[in-house]
C-alpha positions in Angstrom: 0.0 0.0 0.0 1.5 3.1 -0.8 1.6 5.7 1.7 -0.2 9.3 0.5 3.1 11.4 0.2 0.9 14.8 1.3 0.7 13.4 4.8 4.6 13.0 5.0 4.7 16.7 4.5 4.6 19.1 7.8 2.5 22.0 8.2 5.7 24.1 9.3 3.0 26.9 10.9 0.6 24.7 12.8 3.6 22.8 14.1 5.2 25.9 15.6 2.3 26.4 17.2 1.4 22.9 18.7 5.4 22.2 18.9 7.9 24.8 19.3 5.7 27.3 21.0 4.9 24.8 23.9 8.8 23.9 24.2 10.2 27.6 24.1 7.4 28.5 26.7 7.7 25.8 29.3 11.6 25.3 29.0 11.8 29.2 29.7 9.3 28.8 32.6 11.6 26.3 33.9 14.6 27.8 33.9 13.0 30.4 35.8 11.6 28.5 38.2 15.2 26.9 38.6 16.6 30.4 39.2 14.5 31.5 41.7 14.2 28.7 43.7 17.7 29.0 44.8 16.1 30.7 48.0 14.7 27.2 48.7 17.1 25.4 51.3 18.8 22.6 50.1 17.9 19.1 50.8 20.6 17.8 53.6 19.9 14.4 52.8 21.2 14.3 49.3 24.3 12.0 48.7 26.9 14.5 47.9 27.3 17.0 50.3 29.4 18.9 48.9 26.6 19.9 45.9 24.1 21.3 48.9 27.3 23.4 50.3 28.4 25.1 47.2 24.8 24.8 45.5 26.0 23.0 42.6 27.1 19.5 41.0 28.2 19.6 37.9 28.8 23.9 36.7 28.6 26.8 38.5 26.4 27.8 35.9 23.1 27.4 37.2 20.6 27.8 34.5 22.8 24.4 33.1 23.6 22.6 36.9 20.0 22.5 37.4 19.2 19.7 34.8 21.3 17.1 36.0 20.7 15.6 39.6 20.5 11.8 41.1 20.4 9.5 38.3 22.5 12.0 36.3 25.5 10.7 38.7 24.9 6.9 37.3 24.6 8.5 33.3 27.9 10.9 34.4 29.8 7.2 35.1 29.3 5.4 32.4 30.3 8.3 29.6 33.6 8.7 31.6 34.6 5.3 32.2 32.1 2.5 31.3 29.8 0.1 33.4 31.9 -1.0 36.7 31.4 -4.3 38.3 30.0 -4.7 42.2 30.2 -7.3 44.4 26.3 -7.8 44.8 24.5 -5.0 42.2 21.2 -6.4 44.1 22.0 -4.8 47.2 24.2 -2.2 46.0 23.2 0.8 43.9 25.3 0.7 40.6 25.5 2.1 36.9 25.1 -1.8 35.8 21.1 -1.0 35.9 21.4 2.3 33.6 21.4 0.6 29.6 23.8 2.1 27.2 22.1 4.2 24.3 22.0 7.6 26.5 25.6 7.2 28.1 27.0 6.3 24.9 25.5 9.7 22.8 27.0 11.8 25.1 30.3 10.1 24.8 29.9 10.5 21.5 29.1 13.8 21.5 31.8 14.7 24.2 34.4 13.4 21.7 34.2 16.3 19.8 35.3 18.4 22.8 39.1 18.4 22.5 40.4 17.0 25.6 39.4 15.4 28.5 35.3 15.8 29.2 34.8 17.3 32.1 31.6 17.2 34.4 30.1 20.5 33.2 30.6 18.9 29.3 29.2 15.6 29.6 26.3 17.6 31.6 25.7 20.1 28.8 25.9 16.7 26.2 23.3 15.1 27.9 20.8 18.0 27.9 21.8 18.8 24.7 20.7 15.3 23.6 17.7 15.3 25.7 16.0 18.4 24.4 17.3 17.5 20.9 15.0 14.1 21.6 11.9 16.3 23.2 11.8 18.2 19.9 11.6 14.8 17.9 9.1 13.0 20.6 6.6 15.9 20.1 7.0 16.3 16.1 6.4 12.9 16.2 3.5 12.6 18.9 2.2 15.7 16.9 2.3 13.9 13.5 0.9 10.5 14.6 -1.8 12.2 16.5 -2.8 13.9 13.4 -2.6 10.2 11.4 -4.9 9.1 13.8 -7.5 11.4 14.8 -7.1 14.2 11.7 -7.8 16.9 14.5 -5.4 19.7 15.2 -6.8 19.8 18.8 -6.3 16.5 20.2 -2.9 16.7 18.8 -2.2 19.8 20.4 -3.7 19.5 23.8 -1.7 15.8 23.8 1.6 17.3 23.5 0.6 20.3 26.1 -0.7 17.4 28.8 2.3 15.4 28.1 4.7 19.0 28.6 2.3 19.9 31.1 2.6 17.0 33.7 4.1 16.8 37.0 7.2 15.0 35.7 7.5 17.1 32.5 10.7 18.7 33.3 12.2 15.3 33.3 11.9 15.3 29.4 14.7 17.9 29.6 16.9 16.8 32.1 19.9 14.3 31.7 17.7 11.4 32.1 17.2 9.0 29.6 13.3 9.9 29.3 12.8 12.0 26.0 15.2 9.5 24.1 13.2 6.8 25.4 9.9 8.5 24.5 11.1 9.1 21.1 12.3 5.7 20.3 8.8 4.6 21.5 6.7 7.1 19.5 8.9 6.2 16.5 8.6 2.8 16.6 4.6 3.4 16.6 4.9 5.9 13.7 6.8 3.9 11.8 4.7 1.0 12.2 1.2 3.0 11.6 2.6 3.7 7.8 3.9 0.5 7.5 7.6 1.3 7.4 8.2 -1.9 9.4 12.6 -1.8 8.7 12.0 1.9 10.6 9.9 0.8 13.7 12.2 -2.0 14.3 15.2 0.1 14.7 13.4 2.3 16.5 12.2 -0.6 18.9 15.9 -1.5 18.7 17.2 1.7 20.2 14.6 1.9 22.7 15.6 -1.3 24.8 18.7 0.3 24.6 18.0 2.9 26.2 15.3 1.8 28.9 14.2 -2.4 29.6 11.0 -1.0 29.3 11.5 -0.9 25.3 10.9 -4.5 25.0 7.1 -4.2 25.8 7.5 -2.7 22.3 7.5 -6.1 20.5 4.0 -7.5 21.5 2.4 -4.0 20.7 3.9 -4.0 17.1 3.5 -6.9 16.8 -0.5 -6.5 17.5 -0.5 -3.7 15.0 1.5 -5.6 12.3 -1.2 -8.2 12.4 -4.3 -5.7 12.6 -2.8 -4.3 9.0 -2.8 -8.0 8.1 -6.7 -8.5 9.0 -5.0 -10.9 11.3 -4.3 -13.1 8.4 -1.3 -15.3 9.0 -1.4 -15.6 4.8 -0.2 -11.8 4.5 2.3 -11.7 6.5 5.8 -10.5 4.3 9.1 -10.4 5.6 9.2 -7.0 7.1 7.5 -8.8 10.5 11.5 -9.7 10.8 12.1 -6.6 11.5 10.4 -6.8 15.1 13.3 -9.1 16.0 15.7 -6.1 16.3 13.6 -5.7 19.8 14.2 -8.7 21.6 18.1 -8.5 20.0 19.0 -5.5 21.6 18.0 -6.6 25.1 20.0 -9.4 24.2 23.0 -7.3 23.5 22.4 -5.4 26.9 22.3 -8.5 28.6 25.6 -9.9 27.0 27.2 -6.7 27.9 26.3 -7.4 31.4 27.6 -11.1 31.6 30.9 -9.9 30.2 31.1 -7.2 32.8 29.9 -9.5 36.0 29.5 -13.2 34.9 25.8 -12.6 35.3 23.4 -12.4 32.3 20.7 -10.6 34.7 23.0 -8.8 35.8 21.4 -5.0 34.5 17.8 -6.8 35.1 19.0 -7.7 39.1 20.4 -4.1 39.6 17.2 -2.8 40.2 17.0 -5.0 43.5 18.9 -2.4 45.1 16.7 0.7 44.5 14.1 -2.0 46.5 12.3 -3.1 43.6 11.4 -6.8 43.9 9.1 -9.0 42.2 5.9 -8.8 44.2 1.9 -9.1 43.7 0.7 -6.0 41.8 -2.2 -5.4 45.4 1.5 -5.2 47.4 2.7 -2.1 44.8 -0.5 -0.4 45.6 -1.6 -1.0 49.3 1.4 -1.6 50.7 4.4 -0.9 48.7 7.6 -2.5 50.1 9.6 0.9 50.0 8.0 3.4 51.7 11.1 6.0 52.3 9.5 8.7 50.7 5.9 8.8 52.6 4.8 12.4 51.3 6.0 11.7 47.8 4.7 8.4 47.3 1.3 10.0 47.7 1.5 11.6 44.5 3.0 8.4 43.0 0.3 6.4 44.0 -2.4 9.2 42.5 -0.3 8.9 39.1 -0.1 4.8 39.4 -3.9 4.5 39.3 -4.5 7.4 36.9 -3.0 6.0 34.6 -4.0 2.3 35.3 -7.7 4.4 34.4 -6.6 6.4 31.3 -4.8 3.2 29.7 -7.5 1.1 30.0 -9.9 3.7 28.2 -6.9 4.1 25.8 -7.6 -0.1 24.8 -10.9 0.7 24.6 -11.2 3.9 22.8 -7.8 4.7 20.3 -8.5 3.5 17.1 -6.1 0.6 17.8 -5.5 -2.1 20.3 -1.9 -1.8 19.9 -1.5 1.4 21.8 -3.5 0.2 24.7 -1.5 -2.7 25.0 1.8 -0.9 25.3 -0.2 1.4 27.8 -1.2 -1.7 29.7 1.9 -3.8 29.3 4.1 -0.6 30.3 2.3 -1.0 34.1 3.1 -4.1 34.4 6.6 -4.2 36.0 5.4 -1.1 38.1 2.7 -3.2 39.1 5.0 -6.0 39.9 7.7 -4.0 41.5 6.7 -3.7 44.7 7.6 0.3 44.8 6.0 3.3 43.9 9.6 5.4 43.4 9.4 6.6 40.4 6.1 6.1 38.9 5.4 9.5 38.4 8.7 10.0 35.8 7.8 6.5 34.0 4.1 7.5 33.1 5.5 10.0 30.8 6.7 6.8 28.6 2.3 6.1 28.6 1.8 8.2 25.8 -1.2 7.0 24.7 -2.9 8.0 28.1 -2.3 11.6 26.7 -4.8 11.1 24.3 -7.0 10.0 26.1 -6.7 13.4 28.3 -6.5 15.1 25.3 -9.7 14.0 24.1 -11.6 14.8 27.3 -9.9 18.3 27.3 -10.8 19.6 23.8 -14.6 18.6 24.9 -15.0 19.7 28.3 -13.2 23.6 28.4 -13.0 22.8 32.6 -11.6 19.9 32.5 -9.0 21.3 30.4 -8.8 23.9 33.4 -8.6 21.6 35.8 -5.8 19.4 34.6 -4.1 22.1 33.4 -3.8 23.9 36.6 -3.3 20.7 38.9 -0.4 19.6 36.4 1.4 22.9 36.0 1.8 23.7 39.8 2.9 20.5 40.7 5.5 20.5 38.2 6.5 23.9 39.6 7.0 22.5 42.9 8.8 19.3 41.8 11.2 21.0 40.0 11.7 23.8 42.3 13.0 21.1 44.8 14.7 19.0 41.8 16.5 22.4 41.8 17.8 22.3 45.2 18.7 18.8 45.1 14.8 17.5 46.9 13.9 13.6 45.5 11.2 14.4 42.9 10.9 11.1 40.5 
């Protein structure tokens, strides 16, 4: 089937409006946000004391320190000197649970500094290469919105939710979660016109990035056989394609027996940020790591908001496919046995955007509502992010 080459052209106007607009507006909010909440006292509990003395971590500069915090330590490690082995990564916190896509960018990109990389380099390469990804997740959320619903609203108010929500400053930090968001909405793209060799590599980069990316392969795989009328008879080669997914975990795991002599290895690291297999009632009445009390209240308000919006999203997006990945993509929060975190991972949900989306360009209080609830609670998260406060 050929694809109608009009629809692979952007409307450069309407795309400034739902795309770049939103970015300039809310990166700029943030930074102010970051500026001014250097008043805020640091948190006295974070690792590195010497960051809460001098107020920094990574550049005196503090319109670029204030993207890279926590994890960006773990991302920081592996660009300088690669994965390091530990005694017992299930009980100790290492970089052996942080995949290699994201470290190995910013290595790359540091390599065109002339020297040795310092901190304040291979900070500035990973937000370079975060934004750089935003910009692609939204053209691409914008344009397969459009391929899907044909109404400039839905496609805007998604992209404003998903910028919009608690954790949205994440998408610009030096975190993997724009690359991996990216990878994930390209992979769909690709597969919705049929460009199967595309959404494989896609696929392929996003287990590399995040384990998460795996739960790629049934979803494709659901919409590969819904463009076949679920004919077995139809299917071509380009199905092979969706075997670059389960190859790269592969490769990750490899990488991981070479490094410890364990091929779990990078899927075991996550015992030590208290994430063990456990029944999914356990993750939501009575999570197993309950260090952050206050915090995990908002967790637990995301967790089942989104349990909600991805079950409408297999019930009401014009394919299964999207509310499979919605669904699957709970599943090891479900089975985790901690709530740390969920609030960062639900951006990865993108089809429970839509599903927002679709309420909000109905109901203009609703829209209010959300809007409002999502915008000050990013302000506050990342106000604390700023000074070094646990927020995702």
């Amino acid at each position: 089937m050929k694809l109608n080459k009009s629809k692979l052209q952007f409307h450069w106007g309407l795309l400034f409006r739902a795309v770049v607009l939103p970015l300039i507006v809310t990166r700029l909010a943030l930074l102010l946000i970051g500026w001014f909440s250097i008043e805020l006292t640091p948190d006295s509990d974070y690792p590195i004391g010497t960051a809460t003395q001098e107020g920094w971590q990574y550049s005196p500069y503090r319109m670029l320190d204030i993207w890279g915090r926590w994890d960006t330590g773990f991302y920081d490690s592996i660009a300088r000197n690669g994965y390091t082995s530990v005694t017992d990564p299930s009980s100790q916190q290492s970089n052996l649970a942080f995949f290699p896509l994201y470290p190995t960018l910013i290595r790359v990109v540091t390599s065109l500094i002339p020297g040795t990389p310092q901190a304040q380099e291979i900070l500035l390469a990973g937000v370079l290469i975060s934004n750089l990804c935003l910009f692609g997740a939204m053209v691409t959320m914008y344009q397969l919105s459009m391929d899907l619903f044909s109404d400039q609203k839905i496609a805007e108010k998604s992209i404003l939710y998903m910028l919009f929500f608690p954790a949205g400053f994440f998408l610009s930090v030096a975190y993997t979660e724009s690359l991996f968001i990216f990878c994930v909405l390209l992979a769909f793209f690709a597969g919705q016109r049929r460009i199967w060799s595309l959404a494989g590599i896609a696929g392929f980069c996003a287990v590399l990035t995040r384990s998460p990316g795996i739960l790629l392969f049934p979803a494709l795989f659901w919409l590969y056989m819904e463009q076949k009328i679920w004919s077995f008879r139809r299917i071509d080669f380009r199905i092979l394609f969706l075997a670059l997914i389960p190859t790269a975990l592969l490769l990750v795991l490899w990488n991981g027996y070479n490094i410890t002599g364990d091929w779990l290895a990078p899927l075991n690291a996550q015992a030590a940020w208290q994430r063990h297999l456990t029944w999914p009632w356990v993750t939501l009445f009575a999570p197993l790591d309950n260090s952050r009390p206050h915090f995990n209240q908002i967790e637990w308000v995301s967790l089942v908001l989104f349990i909600a919006l991805s079950v409408f999203a297999l019930i009401r997006l014009p394919s299964r496919s999207y509310g499979i990945y919605a669904l699957l993509s709970l599943v090891p929060i479900l089975l985790s046995g901690s709530l740390t975190s969920i609030t960062r991972l639900s951006l990865a949900i993108f089809p429970a955007f839509w599903i927002l989306a679709k309420m909000g360009t109905r109901k203009y209080a609703f829209d209010l509502f959300i809007s409002v609830i999502f915008i000050s609670l990013q302000a506050v998260l990342f106000a604390g992010w700023s000074q070094f406060y646990w927020a995702g």
